[in-house]
C-alpha positions as CSV (number, residue, x, y, z in Angstrom):
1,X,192.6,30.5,86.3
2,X,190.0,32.5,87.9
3,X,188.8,31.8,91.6
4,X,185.2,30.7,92.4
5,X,183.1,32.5,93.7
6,X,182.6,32.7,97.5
7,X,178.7,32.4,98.5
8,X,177.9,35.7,100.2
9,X,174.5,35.5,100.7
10,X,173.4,35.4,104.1
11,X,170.3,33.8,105.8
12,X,167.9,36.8,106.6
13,X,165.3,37.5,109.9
14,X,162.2,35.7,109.2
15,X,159.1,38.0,108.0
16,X,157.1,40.0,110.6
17,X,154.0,38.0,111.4
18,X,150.9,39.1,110.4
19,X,149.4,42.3,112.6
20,X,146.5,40.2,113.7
21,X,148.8,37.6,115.4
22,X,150.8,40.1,116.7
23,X,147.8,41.9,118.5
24,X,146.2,38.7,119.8
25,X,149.9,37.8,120.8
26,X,150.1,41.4,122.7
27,X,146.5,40.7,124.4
28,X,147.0,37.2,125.7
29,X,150.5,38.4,126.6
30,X,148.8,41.5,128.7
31,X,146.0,39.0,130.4
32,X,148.4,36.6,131.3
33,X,151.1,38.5,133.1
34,X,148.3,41.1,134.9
35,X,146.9,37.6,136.2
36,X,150.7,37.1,137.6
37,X,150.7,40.5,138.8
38,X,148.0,39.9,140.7
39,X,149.0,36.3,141.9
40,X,152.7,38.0,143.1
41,X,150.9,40.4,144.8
42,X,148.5,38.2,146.7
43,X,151.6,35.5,147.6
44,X,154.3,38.1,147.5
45,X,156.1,36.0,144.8
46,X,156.2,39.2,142.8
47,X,159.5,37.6,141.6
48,X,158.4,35.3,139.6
49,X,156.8,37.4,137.1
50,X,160.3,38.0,135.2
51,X,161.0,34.6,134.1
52,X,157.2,34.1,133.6
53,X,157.2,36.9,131.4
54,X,160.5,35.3,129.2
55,X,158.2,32.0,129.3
56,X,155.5,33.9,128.0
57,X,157.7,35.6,125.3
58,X,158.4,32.0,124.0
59,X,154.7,30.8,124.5
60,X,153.3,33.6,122.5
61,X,156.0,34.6,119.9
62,X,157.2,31.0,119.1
63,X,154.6,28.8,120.0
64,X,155.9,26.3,118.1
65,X,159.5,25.7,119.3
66,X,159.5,23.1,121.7
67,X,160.9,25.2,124.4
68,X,157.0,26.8,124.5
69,X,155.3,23.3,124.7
70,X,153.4,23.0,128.2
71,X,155.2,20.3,128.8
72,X,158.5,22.6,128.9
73,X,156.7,25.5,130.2
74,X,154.6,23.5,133.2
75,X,157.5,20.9,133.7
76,X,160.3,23.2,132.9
77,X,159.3,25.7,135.5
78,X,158.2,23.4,138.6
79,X,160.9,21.3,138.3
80,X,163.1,24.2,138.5
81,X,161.4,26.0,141.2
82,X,162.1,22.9,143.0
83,X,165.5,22.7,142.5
84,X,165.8,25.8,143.5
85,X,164.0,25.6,147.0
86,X,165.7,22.6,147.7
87,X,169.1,23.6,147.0
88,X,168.0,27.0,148.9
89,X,167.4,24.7,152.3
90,X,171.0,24.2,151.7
91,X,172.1,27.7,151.3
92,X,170.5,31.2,150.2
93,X,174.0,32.3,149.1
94,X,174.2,33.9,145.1
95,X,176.7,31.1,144.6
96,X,174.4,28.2,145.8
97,X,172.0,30.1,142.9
98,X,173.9,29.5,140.4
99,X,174.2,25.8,141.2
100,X,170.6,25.5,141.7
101,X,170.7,27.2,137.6
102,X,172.8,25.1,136.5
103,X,170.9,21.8,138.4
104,X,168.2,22.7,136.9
105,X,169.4,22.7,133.2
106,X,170.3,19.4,133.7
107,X,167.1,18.3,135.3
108,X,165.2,19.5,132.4
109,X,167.3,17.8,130.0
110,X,167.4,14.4,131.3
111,X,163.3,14.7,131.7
112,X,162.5,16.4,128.5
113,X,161.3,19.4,129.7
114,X,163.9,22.1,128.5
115,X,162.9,25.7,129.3
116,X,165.6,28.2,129.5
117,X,164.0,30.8,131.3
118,X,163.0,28.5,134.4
119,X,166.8,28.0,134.9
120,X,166.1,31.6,136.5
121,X,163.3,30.3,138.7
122,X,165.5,27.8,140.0
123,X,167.6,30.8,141.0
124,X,164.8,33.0,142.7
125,X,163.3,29.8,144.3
126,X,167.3,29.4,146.2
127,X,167.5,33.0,147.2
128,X,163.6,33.0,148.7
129,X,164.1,32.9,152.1
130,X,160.1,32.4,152.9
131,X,157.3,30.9,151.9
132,X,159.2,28.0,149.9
133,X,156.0,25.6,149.3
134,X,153.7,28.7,147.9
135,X,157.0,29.8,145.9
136,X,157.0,26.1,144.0
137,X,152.9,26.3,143.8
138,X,152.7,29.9,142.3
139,X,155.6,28.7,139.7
140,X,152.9,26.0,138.7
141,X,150.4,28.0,138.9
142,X,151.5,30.8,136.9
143,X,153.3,28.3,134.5
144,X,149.6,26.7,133.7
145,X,147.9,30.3,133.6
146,X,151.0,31.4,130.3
147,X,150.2,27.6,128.9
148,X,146.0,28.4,129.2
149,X,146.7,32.0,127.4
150,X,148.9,30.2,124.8
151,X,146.1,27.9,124.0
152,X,143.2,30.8,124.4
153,X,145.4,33.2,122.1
154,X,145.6,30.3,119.2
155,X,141.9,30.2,118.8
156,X,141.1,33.7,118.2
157,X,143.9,34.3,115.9
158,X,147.2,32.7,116.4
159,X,149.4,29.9,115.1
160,X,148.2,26.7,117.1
161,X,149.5,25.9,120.4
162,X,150.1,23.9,121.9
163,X,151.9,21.5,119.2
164,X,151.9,18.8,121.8
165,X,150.7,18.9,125.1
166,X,153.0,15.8,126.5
């Protein structure tokens, strides 16, 4: 009696997307993040522009997922940065950072508004020591500037974003 056959076939990486979204993708990318480069540098919240870059990552190269909606990026990201500043009136220790992570997780999943890399503005929003209101209105801020170029990049050549705006 002979054994069947196991199914080897594995799921492959999806296709490269077409050069021309991937050079309007690069470009809004570019504006965006110079335009947070020059917000960090005016506020000295320099610090945010890592997790606004991840958010941007998701806004331009899967605008689609729901993690990239503005409602996740904007939401996602001031709720977090709140988190973070409050928890950081309690402490500005690394291990009151990671609570202020993991707070904010669950923030954003009980309102809707996941977005993974904001867990890591919660984080830098704990350890700031100054300047706590202009840290949470620079994380809005910078959150509606990635959303803007999401939407700006998807009308002159990109998939459409936003899917949903709320």
């Amino acid at each position: 009696m002979s054994t069947p056959a196991l199914a080897t076939s594995r799921p492959s990486a999806p296709p490269r997307p077409p050069w021309q979204q991937i050079f309007t993708s690069v470009l809004a990318s570019t504006a965006a993040l110079g335009t947070l480069v020059a917000m960090g540098l005016l506020t000295g919240h320099e610090l945010l522009i890592p997790p606004m870059a991840a958010s941007m990552a998701l806004v331009a190269g899967a605008p689609n997922l729901p993690l990239a909606q503005p409602r996740n990026v904007v939401g996602g990201q001031v709720l977090s940065a709140l988190i973070g500043v409050g928890v950081g009136w309690i402490s500005h220790s690394l291990w009151a950072a990671a609570i202020a992570g993991a707070l904010a997780l669950g923030v954003m999943a009980a309102t809707r508004t996941a977005h993974s890399p904001a867990a890591a503005t919660a984080v830098i929003g704990c350890l700031a020591t100054t300047d706590q209101a202009s840290f949470v209105l620079c994380a809005a801020a910078a959150s509606l500037v990635l959303a803007g170029a999401g939407w700006f990049r998807s009308r002159v050549g990109g998939p459409r974003y936003p899917t949903y705006w709320w």
